[in-house]
C-alpha positions as CSV (number, residue, x, y, z in Angstrom):
1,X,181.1,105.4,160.7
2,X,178.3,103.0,160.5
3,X,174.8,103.7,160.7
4,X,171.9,102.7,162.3
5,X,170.4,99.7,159.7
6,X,174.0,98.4,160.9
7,X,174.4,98.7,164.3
8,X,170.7,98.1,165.7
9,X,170.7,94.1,164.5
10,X,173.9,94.0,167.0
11,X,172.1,95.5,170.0
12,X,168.8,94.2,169.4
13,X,171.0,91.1,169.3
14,X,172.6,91.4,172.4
15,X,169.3,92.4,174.8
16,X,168.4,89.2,173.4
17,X,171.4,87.3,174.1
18,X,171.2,88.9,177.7
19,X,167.8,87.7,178.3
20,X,168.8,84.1,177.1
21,X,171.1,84.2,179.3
22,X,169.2,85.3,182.7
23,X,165.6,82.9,182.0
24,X,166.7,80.4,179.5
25,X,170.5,79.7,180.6
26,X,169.6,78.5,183.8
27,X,166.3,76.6,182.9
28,X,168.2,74.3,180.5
29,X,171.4,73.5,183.3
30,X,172.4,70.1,182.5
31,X,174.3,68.9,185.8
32,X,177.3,71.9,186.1
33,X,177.1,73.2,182.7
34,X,175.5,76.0,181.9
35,X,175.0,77.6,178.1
36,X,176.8,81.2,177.3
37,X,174.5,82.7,175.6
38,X,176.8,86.3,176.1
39,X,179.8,84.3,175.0
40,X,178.3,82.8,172.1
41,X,176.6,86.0,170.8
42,X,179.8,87.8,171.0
43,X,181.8,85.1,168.8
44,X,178.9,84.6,166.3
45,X,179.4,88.8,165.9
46,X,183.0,88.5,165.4
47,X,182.9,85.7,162.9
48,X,179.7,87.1,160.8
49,X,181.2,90.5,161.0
50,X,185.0,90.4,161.3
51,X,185.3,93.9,160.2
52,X,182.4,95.3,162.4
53,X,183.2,93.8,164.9
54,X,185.4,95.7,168.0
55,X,186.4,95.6,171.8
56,X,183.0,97.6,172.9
57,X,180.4,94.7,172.7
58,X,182.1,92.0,174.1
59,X,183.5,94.4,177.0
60,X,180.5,95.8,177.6
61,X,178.2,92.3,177.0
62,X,180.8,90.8,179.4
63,X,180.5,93.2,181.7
64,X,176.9,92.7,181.9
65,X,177.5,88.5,182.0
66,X,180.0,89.1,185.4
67,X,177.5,91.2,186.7
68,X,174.7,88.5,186.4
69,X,176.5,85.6,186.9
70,X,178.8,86.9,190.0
71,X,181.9,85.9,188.8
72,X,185.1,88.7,189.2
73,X,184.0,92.1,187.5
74,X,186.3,92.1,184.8
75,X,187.7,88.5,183.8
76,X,184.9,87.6,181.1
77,X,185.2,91.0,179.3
78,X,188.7,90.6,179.0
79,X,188.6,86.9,178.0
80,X,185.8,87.6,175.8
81,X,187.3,91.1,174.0
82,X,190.8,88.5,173.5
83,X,188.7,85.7,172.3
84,X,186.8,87.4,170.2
85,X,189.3,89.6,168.3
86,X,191.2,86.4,167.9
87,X,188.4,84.9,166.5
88,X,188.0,88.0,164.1
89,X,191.1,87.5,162.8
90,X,191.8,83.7,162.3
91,X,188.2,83.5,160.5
92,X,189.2,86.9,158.4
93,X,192.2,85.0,157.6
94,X,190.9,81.4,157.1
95,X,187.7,82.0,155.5
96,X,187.2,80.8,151.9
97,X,183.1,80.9,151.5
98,X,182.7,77.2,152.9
99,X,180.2,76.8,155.7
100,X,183.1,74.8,157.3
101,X,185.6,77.2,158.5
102,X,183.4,79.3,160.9
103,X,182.0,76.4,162.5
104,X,185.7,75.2,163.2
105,X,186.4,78.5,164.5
106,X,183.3,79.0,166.8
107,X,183.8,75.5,168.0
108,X,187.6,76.4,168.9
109,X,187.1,80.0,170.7
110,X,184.3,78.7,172.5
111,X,186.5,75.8,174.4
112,X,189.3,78.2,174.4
113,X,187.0,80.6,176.2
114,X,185.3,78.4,178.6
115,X,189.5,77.2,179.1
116,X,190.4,80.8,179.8
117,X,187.2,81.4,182.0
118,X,187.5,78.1,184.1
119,X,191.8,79.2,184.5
120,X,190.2,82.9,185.7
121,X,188.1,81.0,188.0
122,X,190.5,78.8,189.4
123,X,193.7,81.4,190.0
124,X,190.4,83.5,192.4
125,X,190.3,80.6,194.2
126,X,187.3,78.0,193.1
127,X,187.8,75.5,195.3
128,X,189.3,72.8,192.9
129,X,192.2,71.3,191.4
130,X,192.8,71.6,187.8
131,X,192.2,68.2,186.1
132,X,188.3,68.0,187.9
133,X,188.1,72.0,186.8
134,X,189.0,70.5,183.2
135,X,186.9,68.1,182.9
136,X,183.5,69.3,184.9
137,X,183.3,72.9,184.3
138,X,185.6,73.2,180.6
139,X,184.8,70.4,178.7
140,X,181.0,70.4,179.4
141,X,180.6,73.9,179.1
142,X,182.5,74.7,176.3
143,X,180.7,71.7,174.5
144,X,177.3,73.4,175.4
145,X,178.8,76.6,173.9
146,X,179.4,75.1,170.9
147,X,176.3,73.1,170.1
148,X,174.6,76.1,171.4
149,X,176.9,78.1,168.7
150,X,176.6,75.8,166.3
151,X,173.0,75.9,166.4
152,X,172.3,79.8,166.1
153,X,175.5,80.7,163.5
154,X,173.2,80.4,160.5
155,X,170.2,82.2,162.1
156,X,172.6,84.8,162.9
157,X,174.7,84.5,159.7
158,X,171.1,85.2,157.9
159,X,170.2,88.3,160.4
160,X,173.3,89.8,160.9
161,X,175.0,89.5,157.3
162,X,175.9,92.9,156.1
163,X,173.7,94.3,153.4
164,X,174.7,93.8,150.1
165,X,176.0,96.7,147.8
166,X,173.8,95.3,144.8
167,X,170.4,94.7,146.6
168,X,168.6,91.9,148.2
169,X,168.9,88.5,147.5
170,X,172.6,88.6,146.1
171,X,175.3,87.8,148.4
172,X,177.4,90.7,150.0
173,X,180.7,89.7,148.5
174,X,179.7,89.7,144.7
């Protein structure tokens, strides 16, 4: 069971990723693409913490994201709770203490979740063919994701990084 020093960096990390999402997401628009703030907060949790992180937070974040954005209740929480777990487990299994390997994976899930996403969006009827829905809603997006990602994994490496065992300063894995 975790306690509270663990757990309240995640919350206080999602209300903020929530409020990114409903002032600053839309402000900063370029053409059709739109940051994921939810999206990229929920992979930068399951790559920081692959062991702490579950299904709850990205169900319930994306949850929250469908509910603002007015997409189907339902397809980001599932695409995001896949996503994510996959994300858990290819950077639990990749990772060798190089800076490298969860920037490959962030960049990855983040097109294979705007993919996923703009597939959800086209099977409830979007309005466009497949190619057009690949290249101006994916591609763009999932490139905004991933600067966006990019950007905020060492701020969030730095607060969210589990605490180490042999006191501050040293890393966790010593």
């Amino acid at each position: 069971m975790t306690d509270l020093r663990d757990t309240l960096p995640v919350v206080v990390g999602a209300v903020v990723a929530v409020l990114l999402q409903l002032i600053v997401a839309p402000a900063i628009a370029l053409f059709s693409a739109m940051p994921n703030f939810i999206a990229v907060y929920c992979l930068l949790v399951a790559i920081v913490r692959p062991t702490f992180s579950g299904p709850v937070l990205p169900f319930v974040l994306g949850l929250v994201a469908d509910l603002c954005v007015g997409t189907p209740v339902g397809s980001s929480s599932l695409t995001l709770v896949i996503v994510c777990f996959i994300a858990s487990r290819v950077f639990a299994a990749l990772n060798n203490d190089t800076v490298l390997i969860p920037l490959v994976v962030m960049a990855v899930a983040s097109f294979l979740l705007e993919l996923v996403m703009g597939l959800f969006a086209l099977s409830f009827g979007a309005g466009a063919d497949i190619v057009s829905a690949l290249i101006y809603r994916v591609l763009p997006c999932g490139l905004y994701d991933c600067v966006i990602g990019l950007i905020l994994f060492p701020l969030v490496s730095r607060l969210l990084a589990p605490p180490s065992p042999m006191g501050p300063g040293t890393p966790a894995h010593l």
